[in-house]
C-alpha positions, 0 to 999 in steps of 0.5 A, spaced: 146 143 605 148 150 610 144 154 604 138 149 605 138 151 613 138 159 611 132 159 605 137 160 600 134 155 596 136 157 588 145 158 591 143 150 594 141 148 587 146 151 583 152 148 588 149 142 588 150 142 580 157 145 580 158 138 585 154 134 580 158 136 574 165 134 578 161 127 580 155 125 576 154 119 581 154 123 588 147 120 590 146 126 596 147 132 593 141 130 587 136 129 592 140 136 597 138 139 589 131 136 589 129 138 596 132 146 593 127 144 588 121 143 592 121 149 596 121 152 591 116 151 588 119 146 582 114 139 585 115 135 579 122 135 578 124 134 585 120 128 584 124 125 578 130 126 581 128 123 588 126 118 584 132 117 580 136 116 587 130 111 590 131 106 585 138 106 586 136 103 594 141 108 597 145 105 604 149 112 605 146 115 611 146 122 608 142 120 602 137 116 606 137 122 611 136 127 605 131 123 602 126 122 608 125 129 610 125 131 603 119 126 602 115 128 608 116 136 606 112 133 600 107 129 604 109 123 602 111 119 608 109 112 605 115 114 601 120 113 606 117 106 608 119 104 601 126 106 601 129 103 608 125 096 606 130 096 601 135 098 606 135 093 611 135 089 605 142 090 604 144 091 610 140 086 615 144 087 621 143 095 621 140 096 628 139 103 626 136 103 619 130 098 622 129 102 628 128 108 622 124 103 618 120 102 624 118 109 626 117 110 617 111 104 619 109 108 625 108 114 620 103 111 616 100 107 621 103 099 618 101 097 624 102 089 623 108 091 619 110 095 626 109 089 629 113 085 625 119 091 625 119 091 633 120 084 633 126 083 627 129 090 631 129 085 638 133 079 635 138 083 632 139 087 638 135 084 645 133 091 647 126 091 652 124 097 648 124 093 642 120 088 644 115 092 647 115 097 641 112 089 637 107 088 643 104 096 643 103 095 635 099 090 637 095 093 641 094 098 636 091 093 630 087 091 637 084 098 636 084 100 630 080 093 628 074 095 626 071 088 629 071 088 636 071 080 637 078 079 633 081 084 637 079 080 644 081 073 642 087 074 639 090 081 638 090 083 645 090 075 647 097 074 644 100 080 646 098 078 654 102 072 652 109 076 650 108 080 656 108 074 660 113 071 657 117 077 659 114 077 667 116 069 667 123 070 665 124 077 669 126 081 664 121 087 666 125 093 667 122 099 666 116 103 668 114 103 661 112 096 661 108 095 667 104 101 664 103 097 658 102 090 661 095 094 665 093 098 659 093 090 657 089 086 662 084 093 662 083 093 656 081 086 656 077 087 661 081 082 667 081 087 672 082 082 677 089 081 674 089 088 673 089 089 680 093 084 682 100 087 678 099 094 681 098 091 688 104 086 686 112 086 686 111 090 680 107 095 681 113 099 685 116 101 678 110 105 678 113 112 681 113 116 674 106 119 677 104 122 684 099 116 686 100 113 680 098 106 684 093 109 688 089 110 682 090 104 678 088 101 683 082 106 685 080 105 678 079 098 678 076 097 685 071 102 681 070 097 675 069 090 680 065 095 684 069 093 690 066 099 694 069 097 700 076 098 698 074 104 695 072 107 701 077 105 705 083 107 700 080 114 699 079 115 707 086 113 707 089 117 702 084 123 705 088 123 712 094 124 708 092 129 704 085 133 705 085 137 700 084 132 694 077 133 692 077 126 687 077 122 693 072 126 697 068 124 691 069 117 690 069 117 699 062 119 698 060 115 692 062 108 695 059 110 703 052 111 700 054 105 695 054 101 701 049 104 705 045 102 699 047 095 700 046 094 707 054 092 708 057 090 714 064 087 715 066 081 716 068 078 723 074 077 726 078 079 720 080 086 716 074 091 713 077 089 706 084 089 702 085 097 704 083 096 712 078 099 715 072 101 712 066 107 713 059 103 711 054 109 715 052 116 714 054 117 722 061 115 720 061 119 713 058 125 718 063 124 724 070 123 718 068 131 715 067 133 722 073 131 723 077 134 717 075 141 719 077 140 726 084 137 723 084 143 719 083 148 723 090 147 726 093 147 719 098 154 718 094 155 712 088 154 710 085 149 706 079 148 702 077 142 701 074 139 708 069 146 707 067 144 701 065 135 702 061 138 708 057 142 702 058 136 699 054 131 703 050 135 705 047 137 699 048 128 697 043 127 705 038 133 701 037 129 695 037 123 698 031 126 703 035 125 709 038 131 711 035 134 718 037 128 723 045 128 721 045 136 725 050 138 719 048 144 720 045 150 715 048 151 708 047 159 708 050 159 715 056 154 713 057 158 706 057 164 711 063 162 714 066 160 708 066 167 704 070 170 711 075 164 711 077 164 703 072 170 701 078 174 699 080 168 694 078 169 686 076 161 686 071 163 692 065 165 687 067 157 683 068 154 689 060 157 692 056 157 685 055 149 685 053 149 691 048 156 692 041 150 689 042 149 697 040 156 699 032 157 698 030 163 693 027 167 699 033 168 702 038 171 696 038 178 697 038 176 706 045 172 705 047 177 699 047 182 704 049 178 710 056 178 705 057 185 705 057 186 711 063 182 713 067 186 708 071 192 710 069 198 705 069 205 708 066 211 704 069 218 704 062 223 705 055 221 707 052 219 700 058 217 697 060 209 694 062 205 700 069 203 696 075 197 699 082 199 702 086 194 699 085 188 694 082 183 699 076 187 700 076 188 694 076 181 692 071 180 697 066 185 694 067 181 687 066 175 689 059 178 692 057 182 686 059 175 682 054 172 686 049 177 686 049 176 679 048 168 680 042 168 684 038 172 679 039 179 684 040 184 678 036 181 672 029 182 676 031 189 676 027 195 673 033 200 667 033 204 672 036 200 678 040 196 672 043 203 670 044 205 677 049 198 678 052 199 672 055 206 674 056 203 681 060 198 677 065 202 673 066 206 678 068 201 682 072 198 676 075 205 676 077 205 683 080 199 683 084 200 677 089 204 683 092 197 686 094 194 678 098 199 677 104 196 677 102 191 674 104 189 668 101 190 660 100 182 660 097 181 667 090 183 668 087 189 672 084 186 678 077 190 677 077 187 670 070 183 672 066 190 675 066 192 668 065 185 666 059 185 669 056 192 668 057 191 661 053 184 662 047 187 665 047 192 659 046 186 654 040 186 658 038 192 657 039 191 649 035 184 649 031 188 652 030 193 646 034 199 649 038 200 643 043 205 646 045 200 651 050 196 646 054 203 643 055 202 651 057 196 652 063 196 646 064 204 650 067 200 657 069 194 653 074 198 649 075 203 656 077 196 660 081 192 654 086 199 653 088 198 661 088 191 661 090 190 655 091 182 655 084 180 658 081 175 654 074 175 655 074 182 653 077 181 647 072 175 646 065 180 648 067 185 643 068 180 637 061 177 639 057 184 640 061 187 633 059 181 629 052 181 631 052 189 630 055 187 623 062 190 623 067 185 622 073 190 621 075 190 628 073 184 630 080 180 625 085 185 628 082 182 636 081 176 634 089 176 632 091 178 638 088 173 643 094 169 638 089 163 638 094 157 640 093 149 636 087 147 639 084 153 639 083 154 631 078 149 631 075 151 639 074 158 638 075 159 631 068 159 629 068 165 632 071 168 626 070 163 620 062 165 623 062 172 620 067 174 616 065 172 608 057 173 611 058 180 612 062 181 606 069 181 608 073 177 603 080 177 603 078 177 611 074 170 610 080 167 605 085 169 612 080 167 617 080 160 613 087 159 611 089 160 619 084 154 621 085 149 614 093 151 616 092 148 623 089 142 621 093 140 615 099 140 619 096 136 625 095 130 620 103 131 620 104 132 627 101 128 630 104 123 627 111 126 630 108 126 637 106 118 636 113 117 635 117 121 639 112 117 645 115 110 643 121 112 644 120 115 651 115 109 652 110 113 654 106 108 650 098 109 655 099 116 650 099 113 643 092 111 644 090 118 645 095 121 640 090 118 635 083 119 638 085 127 638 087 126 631 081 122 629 077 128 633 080 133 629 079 130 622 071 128 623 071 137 627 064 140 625 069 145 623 074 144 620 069 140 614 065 147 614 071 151 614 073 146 608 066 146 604 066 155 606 073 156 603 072 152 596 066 156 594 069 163 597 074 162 592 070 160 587 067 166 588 072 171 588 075 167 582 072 163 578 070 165 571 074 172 573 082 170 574 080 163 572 075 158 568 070 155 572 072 149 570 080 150 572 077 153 579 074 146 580 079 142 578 084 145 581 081 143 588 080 137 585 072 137 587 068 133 583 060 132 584 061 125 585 065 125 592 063 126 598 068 127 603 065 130 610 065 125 616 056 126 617 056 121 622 062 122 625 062 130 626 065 132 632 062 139 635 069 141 638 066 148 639 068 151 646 060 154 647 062 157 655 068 161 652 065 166 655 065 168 662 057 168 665 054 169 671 048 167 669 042 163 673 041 156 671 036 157 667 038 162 663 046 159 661 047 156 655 043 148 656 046 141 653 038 143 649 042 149 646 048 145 644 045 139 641 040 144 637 046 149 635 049 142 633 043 140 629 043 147 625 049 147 623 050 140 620 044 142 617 046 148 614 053 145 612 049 140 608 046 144 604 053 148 602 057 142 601 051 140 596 050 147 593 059 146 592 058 139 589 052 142 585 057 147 581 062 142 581 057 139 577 056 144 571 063 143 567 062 135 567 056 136 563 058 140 557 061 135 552 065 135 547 065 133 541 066 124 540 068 122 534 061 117 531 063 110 533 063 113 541 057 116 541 054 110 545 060 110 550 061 118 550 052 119 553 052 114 558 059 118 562 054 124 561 048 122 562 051 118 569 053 126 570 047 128 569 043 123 573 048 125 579 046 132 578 039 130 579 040 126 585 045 131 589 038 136 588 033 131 589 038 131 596 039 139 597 031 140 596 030 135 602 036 138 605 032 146 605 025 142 608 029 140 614 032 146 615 026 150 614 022 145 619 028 145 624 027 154 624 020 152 625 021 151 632 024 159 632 029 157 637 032 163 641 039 162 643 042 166 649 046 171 647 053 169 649 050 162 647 052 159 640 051 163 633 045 162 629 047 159 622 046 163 615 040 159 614 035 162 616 037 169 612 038 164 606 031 161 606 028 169 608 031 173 603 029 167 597 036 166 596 035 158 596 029 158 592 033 162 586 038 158 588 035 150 587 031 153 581 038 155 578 039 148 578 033 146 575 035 150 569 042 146 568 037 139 568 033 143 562 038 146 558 041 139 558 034 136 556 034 141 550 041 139 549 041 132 547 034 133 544 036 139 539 033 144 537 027 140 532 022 137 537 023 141 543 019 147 542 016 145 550 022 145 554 024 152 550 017 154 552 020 151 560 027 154 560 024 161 557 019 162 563 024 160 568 028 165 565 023 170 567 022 167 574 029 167 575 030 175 573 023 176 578 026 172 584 033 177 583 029 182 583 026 180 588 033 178 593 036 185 591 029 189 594 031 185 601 038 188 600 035 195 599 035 200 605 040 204 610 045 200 613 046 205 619 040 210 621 041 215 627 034 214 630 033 220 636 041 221 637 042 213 637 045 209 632 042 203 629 045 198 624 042 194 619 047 187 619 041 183 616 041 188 609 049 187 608 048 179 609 042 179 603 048 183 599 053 177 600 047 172 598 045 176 592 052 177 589 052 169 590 046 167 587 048 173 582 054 168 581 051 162 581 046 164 576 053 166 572 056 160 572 049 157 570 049 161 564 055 159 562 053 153 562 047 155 557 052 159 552 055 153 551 050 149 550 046 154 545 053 157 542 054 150 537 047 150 535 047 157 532 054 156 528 049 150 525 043 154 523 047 159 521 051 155 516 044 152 514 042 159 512 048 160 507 047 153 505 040 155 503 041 162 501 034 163 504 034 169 508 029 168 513 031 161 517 026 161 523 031 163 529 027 158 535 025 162 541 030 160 546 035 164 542 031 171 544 029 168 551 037 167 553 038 174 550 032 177 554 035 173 560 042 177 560 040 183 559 037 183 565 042 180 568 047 185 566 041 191 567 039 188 575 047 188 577 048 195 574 043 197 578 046 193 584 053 197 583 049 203 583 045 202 589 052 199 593 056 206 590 049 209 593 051 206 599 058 208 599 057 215 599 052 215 605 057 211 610 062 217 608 057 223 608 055 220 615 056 224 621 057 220 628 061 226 630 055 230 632 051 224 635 049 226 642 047 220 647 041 222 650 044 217 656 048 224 659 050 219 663 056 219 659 064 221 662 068 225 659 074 219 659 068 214 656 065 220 650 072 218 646 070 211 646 065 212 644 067 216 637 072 210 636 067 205 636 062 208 632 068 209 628 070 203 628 063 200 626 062 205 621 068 204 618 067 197 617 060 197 613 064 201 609 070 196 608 064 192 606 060 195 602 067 197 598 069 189 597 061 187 594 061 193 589 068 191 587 066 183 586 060 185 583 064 190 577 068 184 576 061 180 575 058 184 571 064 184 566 063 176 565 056 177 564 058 182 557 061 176 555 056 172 555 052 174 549 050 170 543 
């Protein structure tokens, strides 16, 4: 066992022999050896052997301890099930191994049979965990039903009565249950009970959560609309605390509830269950007014009553009834609210919901107002007003934010926009003199100067000023060397070089924001995006693994988590458990990921390292099965990654979302079926059945055939809604989500190559079952699209031809678009190999016969049917237009290196001593990249061309 802890796997099988040639019988060290087995890589003998010990249903802990993790190392968890049932069998009063056995049905979701386990666990030991680990495994069937009724007549029914049964008996203990006996009543929907337990004796167990009672309570006036209740309770918790925003809200929402309703309070008796109640807007008004006198006495600060004032007043606008409550005029109050918290980075936050109230006429007066109140102080006449500390500083960032917000900077003209962006970085520069003792993890405290002036330049890009995006990298990378850590630098930078096509620098950024968990499916379409379209391979298998790696080991984890919150009766949790894990499992994502990682490995190795048949089946794909969740799919994409501070109506919109969502759906349909079309290919080829099976043997092909029939039948109408959806030529922000490959696919004529490919497979099957007699017809069709093939490649290279960086008057420009029509070609060439192989095999068997007829006869001229010279002509193409490729990538290869960046001026004179060196490290980096690029196409290519020698008749 110590050797199995410290990796040394082969000395743990060999110590585990040297036992078992002492004691044949010793059940642990078998399955110690089978779990040596395992790691290393030996799947199927550490089966048999686990197995061997199974049958003999061990009750030695260690055994079934061994056992357990060995089977979850193979992700058999339905194995573990299997064998403590046969345990408790033999010994049935072992509270340990049902509490395993259990939590082996919590791992696979038994819930019925949890439900049963929790009860037998209770009757051998009355523990309350026992019993309400049966009750919660009702609530899960309850849950997972996917019948509704059945879940509120009788699961949840019946664990309501178990609970009562306990309340009845008082044998409630813990606080745990009292949360399970809510979740219950709230999910039957009998708040009023709900209600009355939080209320009652057995609400007081509820401590664990700061006003934990308070919200369950809260909550539950919500659903019975008890508008009274819920204001006089927010009233009550806001004069407690008058900082907690979520009673503000709710405070609001239910004054106006009940203004709507004409509420009065009863006569003589209390307001409501909460006490006293506000049922008008003069007592709404007077309450804020009174928070901010409260708060004015306070030591410190506080933010909350400033901003309910914001806040009602912004609620009285829209309702039309703002000017008689006297509140005051927004720009004046947000005045005071930058001096008071002004010098607090969450003053821009906390402003920007409100800045609708300010009218447009009045942005630049308000912003100037601001900078006046701000303490900077200028060394000579005409040089910069610069702040003295971090607070003025703090201050003027926020202002600069804020100008930003209001449309201030985008109705400048290049010359304004450029003159703010050197105001800018000399700020940022000044301000990096406070970060100095700051550590290589913590953030500059002017980071967000360069942030901005780098966003007015993406301006200036859109906008067609070519050398303001070498710019933008240039103070990215300058602010990234003094603030190592910063995100959102890191995050432009990955987004600005993809869109320039250079995908090298972009896999070392993206490892060093370390992306944690959650973050592989929320961030991590920025790589996987990318990485395999601009021609980076190796980096896009990585790229995939870390992704499918962290959603293969949820499945696993996740199971963990549920676990360990039955043990600590954190039972509200499993609920949430499952849901992130049905979540992660349906993520548009992961399905893209999976569908991208499979024909990328087809790819780089099918009919090169390995047969495309064994490609497939090791990946056991077939035509038939379709495993993508389509009416689930989930976009857990995080779009707003990127800090902006842009105007409404130029931020990423819920339109852009569900668009971007739409594309990519569309386009992951289109892959997924082109992957399962060329899953396809080897069912077809058939092998020889003896006579009496013919019957049997065509119907299993021809049902393979019809599939892939229907599969085209489906990508065609898959490629029309694509093409409507691009139609719309919808224009995303461009810090907004990434537009699929699609419309480079259909631009270049991949696509049409690509379904006329499959075409091909449907006719050359045809000719396959008719013979080579009576079907000079099809032999005419397949030849001519023989022809139209080698045209539309021809065609696809031409798009793939020009130069991949220009320098355009001492500027650079890079092409991404040409490298992308590269990838696509080197997949369509690959498509067109597969298909190919396919053909030989067809035609192969058909000319060994007509050549044995050919002895047979002795004749010397036996009539070679055409198809023959069409597949010959067609390969020879192939091989000539690939050769070709390969020279015009080797081409590519000898510019990129002979490119002299060096020696580019930029006309922008603008440009310090410190930025140059930038500069040439981005051109650098850029340059390098295409030419990693262009390297890993060309060597695909040669290892194609290679197959395609092979493929003459």
């Amino acid at each position: 066992a110590d050797y199995l802890d410290n990796g040394n796997n082969k000395m743990a099988i060999q110590q585990a022999d040297k036992l078992l040639k002492k004691h044949k019988d010793l059940h642990c060290a078998k399955v110690l050896k089978a779990i040596g087995l395992q790691r290393t890589g030996k799947q199927d003998e550490a089966y048999a052997l686990a197995q061997e010990v199974a049958a003999l249903e061990p009750t030695d802990d260690n055994s079934l301890q061994a056992l357990t993790i060995l089977y979850r190392e193979m992700h058999r968890p339905e194995l573990v099930t299997k064998l403590y049932e046969a345990a408790v069998k033999k010994v049935p009063n072992s509270e340990e191994y049902h509490s395993h056995l259990f939590m082996a049905y919590a791992r696979v979701g038994e819930y019925k049979k949890m439900q049963q386990a929790g009860m037998a666990l209770y009757k051998i030991v009355p523990k309350n965990p026992y019993y309400f680990w049966s009750v919660m495994s009702l609530i899960m069937q309850s849950i997972s039903a996917q019948d509704e009724n059945l879940s509120k007549t009788m699961f949840l029914p019946l664990a309501e009565r178990m609970v009562e049964k306990m309340v009845k008996e008082d044998k409630i203990e813990a606080e745990a249950e009292v949360e399970l006996y809510y979740m219950i009543l709230e999910r039957l929907e009998k708040y009023k009970e709900a209600l009355d337990v939080v209320r009652g004796k057995l609400g007081e167990k509820l401590t664990s959560e700061l006003q934990s009672r308070e919200n369950k309570c809260m909550a539950m006036y919500k659903k019975l609309c008890r508008w009274p209740e819920c204001n006089a309770l927010s009233r009550r918790l806001l004069l407690k605390n008058s900082d907690d925003w979520q009673f503000y809200i709710t405070y609001f929402d239910s004054v106006f509830q009940l203004v709507d309703e004409s509420w009065t309070p009863p006569p003589e008796e209390e307001h409501s269950l909460e006490g006293e109640v506000h049922y008008s807007i003069e007592q709404a008004v007077t309450f804020i007014e009174e928070r901010i006198t409260e708060e004015s006495k306070n030591a410190r600060p506080l933010r909350g009553p400033y901003l309910a004032k914001l806040e009602l007043i912004r609620r009285l606008r829209y309702r039309g009834c703002n000017d008689e409550y006297k509140l005051g005029d927004p720009e004046e109050l947000m005045f005071q609210y930058f001096k008071k918290f002004g010098d607090k980075p969450c003053c821009f936050t906390d402003l920007k919901v409100f800045v609708d109230l300010l009218p447009s006429s009045q942005y630049a007066k308000f912003i100037s107002q601001l900078l006046e109140v701000i303490p900077l102080s200028a060394a000579a006449e005409n040089e910069i007003a610069l702040p003295a500390d971090i607070k003025a500083l703090q201050q003027h960032l926020c202002v600069v934010q804020l100008s930003r917000l209001l449309g201030i900077y985008h109705a400048m003209d290049k010359k304004e926009k450029l003159t703010v962006v050197r105001e800018l970085m000399l700020r940022y520069r000044h301000g990096l003199e406070f970060g100095k003792s700051c550590l290589k993890t913590e953030l500059q405290f002017s980071d967000y100067y360069c942030l901005l002036a780098v966003h007015l330049l993406l301006d200036l890009w859109l906008e067609g000023e070519e050398a303001a995006v070498w710019q933008c990298l240039t103070l990215l990378e300058e602010g990234l060397s003094h603030s190592p850590s910063n995100a959102q630098f890191k995050l432009l930078l990955i987004r600005i070089y993809c869109r320039l096509g250079a995908f090298e620098p972009v896999a070392e950024l993206y490892s060093s924001l370390d992306a944690k968990h959650i973050q592989h499916d929320t961030i991590g379409y920025l790589l996987t995006r990318y990485a395999e379209s601009l021609g980076h391979y190796t980096a896009a298998s990585q790229s995939c693994n870390f992704a499918l790696r962290f959603f293969h080991s949820n499945q696993k984890d996740t199971s963990e988590y549920i676990i360990q919150a039955y043990k600590y009766g954190a039972f509200e949790k499993i609920p949430e458990f499952i849901a992130f894990r049905n979540r992660l499992n349906s993520s548009l994502h992961f399905a893209q990921v999976r569908t991208e990682r499979m024909l990328l490995d087809l790819l780089l190795e099918a009919n090169i390292s390995t047969s495309l048949e064994e490609s497939i089946k090791s990946m056991s794909l077939s035509p038939e099965e379709d495993d993508i969740p389509w009416q689930d799919l989930r976009d857990n994409r995080d779009l707003t990654v990127l800090f902006n501070w842009d105007p409404k109506d130029r931020d990423i919109s819920e339109e852009h979302r569900k668009l971007s969502l739409e594309e990519e759906t569309m386009w992951l349909r289109i892959r997924s079926l082109t992957l399962r079309l060329v899953s396809g290919l080897p069912t077809l080829s058939h092998t020889i059945q003896p006579k009496n099976s013919e019957k049997t043997a065509e119907n299993g092909v021809s049902s393979k055939i019809d599939t892939i029939r229907s599969l085209l039948q489906q990508l065609e109408a898959a490629v029309d809604s694509g093409k409507k959806f691009l139609e719309q030529k919808i224009q995303y922000p461009v810090l907004g989500p990434p537009p699929t490959r699609m419309a480079g696919f259909f631009g270049n004529g991949s696509c049409q190559c690509q379904t006329s490919l499959f075409y091909l497979v449907s006719d050359i099957y045809e000719l396959d079952t008719n013979g080579l007699e009576d079907s000079a017809e099809i032999q005419e069709t397949i030849g001519n699209s023989f022809k139209s093939l080698v045209e539309r490649l021809t065609d696809l290279f031409n798009k793939c031809k020009g130069d991949l960086i220009e320098v355009r008057d001492g500027t650079l420009k890079t092409h991404p678009n040409l490298l992308e029509n590269l990838v696509f070609f080197v997949e369509t060439i690959s498509i067109a190999l597969w298909v190919s192989s396919y053909c030989d095999g067809v035609l192969r068997p058909f000319k060994s016969n007509l050549q044995k007829k050919k002895k047979k006869k002795k004749e010397s001229s036996v009539a070679m049917p055409p198809v023959f010279t069409h597949f010959l002509d067609y390969i020879t193409e192939l091989q000539t237009l690939t050769s070709n490729v390969i020279d015009h990538i080797k081409g590519l290869e000898i510019i990129l290196t002979a490119l002299k960046l060096e020696e580019l001026s930029l006309k922008d004179t603008l440009l310090l001593q410190e930025e140059k060196k930038f500069t040439k490290t981005v051109q650098g980096k850029v340059q390098s990249s295409y030419h990693h690029s262009v390297q890993e196409i060309g060597e695909l290519l040669k290892k194609r061309l290679d197959t395609i020698k092979k493929l003459k008749i």
